[in-house]
C-alpha positions in Angstrom: -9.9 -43.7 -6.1 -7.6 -42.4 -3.4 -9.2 -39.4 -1.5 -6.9 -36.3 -1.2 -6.2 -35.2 2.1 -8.3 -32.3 3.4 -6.5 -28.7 5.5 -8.1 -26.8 7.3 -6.7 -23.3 7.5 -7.7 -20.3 9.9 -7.9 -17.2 8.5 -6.6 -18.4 5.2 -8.2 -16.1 3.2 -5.6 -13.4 2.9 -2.5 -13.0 4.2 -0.2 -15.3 5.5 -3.1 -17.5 5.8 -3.6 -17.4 2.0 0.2 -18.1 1.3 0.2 -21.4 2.9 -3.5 -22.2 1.2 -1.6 -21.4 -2.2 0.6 -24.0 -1.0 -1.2 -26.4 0.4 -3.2 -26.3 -2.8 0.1 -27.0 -5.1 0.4 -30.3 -3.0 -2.4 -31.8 -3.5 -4.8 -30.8 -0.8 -8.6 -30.2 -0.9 -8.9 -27.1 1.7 -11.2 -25.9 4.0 -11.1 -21.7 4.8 -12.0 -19.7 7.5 -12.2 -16.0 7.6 -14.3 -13.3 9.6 -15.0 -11.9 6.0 -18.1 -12.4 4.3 -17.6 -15.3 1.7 -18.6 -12.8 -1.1 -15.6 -10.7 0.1 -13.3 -13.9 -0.1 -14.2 -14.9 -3.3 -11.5 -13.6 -5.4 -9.3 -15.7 -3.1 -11.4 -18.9 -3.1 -11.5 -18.6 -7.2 -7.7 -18.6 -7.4 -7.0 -21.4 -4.9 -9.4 -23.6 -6.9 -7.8 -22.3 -10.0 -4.9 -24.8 -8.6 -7.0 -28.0 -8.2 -8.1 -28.0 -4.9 -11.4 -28.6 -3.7 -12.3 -25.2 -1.6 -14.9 -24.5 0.9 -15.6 -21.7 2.9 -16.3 -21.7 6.6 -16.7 -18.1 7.8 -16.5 -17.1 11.8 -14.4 -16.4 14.6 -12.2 -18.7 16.2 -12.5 -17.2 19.3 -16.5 -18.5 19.5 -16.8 -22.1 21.1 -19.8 -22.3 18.4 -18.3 -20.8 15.4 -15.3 -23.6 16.1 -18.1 -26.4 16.2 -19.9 -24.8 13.7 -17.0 -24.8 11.5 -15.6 -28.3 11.6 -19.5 -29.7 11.6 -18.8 -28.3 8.2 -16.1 -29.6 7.2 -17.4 -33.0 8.6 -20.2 -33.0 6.6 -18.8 -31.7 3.5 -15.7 -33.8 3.1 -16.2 -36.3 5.7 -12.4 -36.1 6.5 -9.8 -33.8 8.3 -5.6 -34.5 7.9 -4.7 -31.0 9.0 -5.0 -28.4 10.8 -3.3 -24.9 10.3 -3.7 -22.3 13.6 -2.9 -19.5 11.3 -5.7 -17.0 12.6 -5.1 -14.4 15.0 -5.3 -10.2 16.0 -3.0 -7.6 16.8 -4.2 -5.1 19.5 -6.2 -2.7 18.2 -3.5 -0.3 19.5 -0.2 -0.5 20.8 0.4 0.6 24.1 3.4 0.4 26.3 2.6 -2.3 29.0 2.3 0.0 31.9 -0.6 1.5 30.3 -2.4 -1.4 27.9 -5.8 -2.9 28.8 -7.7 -5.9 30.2 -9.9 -5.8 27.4 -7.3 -5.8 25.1 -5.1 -8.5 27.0 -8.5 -10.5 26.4 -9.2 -10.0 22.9 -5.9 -10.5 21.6 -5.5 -14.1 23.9 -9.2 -15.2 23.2 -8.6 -15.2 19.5 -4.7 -16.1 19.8 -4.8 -18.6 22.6 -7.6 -19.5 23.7 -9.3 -20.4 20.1 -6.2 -22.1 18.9 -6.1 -24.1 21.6 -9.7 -25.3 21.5 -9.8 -25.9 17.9 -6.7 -28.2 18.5 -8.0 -30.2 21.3 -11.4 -31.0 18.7 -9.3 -31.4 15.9 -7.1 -34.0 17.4 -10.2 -36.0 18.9 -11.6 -36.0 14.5 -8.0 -37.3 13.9 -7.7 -39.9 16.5 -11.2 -41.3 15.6 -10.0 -41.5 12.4 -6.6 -43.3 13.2 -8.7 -45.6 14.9 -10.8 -46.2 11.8 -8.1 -46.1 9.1 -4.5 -47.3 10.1 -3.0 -45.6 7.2 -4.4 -42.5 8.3 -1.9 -39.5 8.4 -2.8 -35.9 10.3 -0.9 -33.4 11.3 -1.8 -29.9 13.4 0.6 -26.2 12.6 0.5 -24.1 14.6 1.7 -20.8 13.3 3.2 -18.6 15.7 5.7 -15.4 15.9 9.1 -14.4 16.5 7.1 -12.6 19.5 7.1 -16.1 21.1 10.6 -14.5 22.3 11.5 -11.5 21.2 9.8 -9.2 23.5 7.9 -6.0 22.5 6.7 -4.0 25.4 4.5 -2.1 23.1 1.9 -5.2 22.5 3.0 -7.4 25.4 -0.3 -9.7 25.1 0.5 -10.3 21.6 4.0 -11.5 22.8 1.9 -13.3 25.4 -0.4 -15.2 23.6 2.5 -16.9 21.4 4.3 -17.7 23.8 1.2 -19.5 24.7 0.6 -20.9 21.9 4.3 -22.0 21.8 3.6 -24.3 24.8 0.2 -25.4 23.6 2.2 -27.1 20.8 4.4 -28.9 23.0 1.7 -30.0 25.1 -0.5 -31.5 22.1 2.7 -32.8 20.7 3.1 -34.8 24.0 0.0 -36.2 24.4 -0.3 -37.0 20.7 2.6 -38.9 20.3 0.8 -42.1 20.8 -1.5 -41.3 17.8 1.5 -40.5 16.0 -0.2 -37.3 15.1 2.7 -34.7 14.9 2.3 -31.0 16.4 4.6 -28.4 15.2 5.2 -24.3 15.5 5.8 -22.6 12.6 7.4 -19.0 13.8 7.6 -16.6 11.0 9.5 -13.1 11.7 8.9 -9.9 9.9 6.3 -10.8 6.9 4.9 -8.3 4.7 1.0 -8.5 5.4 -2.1 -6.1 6.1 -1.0 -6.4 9.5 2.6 -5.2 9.6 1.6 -2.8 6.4 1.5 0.1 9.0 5.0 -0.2 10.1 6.4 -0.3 6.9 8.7 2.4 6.9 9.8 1.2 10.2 10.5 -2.1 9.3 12.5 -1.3 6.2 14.9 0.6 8.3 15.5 -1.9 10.6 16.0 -4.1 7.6 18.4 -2.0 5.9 20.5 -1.8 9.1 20.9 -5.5 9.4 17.8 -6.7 11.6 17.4 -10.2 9.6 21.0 -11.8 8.6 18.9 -12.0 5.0 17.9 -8.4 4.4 14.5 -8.7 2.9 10.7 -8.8 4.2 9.5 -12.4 4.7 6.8 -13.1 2.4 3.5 -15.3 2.6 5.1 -17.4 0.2 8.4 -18.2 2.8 5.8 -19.4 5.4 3.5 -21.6 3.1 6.6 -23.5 1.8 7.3 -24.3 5.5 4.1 -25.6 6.3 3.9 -27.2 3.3 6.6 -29.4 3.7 4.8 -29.9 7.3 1.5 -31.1 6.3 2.7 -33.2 3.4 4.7 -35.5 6.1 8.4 -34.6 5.2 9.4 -34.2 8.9 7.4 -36.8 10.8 9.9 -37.6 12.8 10.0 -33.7 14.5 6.6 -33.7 16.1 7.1 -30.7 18.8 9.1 -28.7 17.2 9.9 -25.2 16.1 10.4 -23.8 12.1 12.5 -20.5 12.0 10.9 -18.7 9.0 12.9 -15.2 10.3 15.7 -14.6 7.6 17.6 -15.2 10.4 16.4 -12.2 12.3 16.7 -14.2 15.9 20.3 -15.4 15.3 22.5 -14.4 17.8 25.1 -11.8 16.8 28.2 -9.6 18.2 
């Protein structure tokens, strides 16, 4: 019996997160969550991605801990024995928005600890799992997303290390994609715009404004479900020939325009 390929999703319990899981799911994959939630306070979530066919198991803490990350793909090591994917998906928004002559150290910290800094820790143990498994299995196929923001680029002065960290994490996936080109293990960004989530639900009213008045060439919200299709078609190897590079899930918000 052919095994099905295992993702591993951060925060993937809600969200954005939970839009590519529902996706992933549809494909084919068994999936591995993480969330700073209780499980108990995931479950609804967990119950409906296994309501597609996947396999689902939980793998609560924060990716900005050296030993949660250990902790969590120990896990998954030892409950499905495999990893094909990884999906950097978790991250914060500062706790408040502050214009960048005035925002914080701490905050510069938490937001790039969690953004950055976990991301790019997770990847480099990920991609060691994967290339010990390449080594093992030729047919082996693994991928790592990276799920970014517009913010990569479009500067907001009002939560400058948000805009920071993706930026980061922009370059992080073109360094992994370099050095992982021998493995043949493809890196990509995924960079959603304006998505409709818990965390833009407090700029609602501000958002559909600037929506109305022609902000995205398509004048609608992004949705989860825009940015699990993208990944989707990611993970399941329909673009392994683009390792490196950058999906535009925006409604066309960063096209240039007169």
């Amino acid at each position: 019996m052919t095994l099905k390929r295992v993702a591993f999703i951060t925060g993937g319990s809600r969200g954005i997160g939970y839009g590519i899981a529902e996706h992933l799911a549809k494909a084919g994959f068994d999936l591995a969550i993480n969330g700073v939630r209780p499980e108990e306070a995931a479950r609804k979530a967990l119950g409906e991605l296994r309501a597609l066919g996947a396999e689902v198991i939980y793998c609560p803490g924060d990716v900005a801990s050296g030993d949660a990350r250990a902790g969590m793909l120990d896990r998954i090591r030892q409950h499905f024995g495999r990893l094909n994917v990884l999906v950097n998906n978790a991250g914060v928004a500062p706790k408040e928005r502050r214009d960048i002559l005035e925002a914080t150290e701490e905050s510069f910290q938490y937001v790039l600890t969690t953004n950055l800094q976990g991301a790019y820790f997770l990847t480099q143990a990920a991609a060691n799992w994967m290339i010990q498994q390449r080594s093992e299995q030729p047919e082996f196929w693994g991928c790592i997303v990276n799920v970014s923001s517009i913010s990569a680029t479009v500067a907001s002065v009002n939560r400058g290390e948000y805009c920071v960290a993706k930026a980061g994490l922009s370059m992080a996936t073109q360094l992994f994609a370099a050095r992982l080109g021998e493995f043949d293990i493809p890196v990509y960004e995924v960079r959603p715009g304006v998505i409709r989530t818990d965390m833009t639900a407090g700029v609602t009213s501000k958002y559909d404004k600037l929506i109305e008045d022609g902000l995205c060439v398509q004048k609608r919200w992004g949705l989860p479900d825009d940015v699990g299709k993208a990944v989707a078609a990611l993970a399941r190897g329909d673009f392994p020939y683009s390792t490196g590079q950058v999906i535009l899930v925006d409604g066309g918000l960063t096209v240039p325009r007169l």
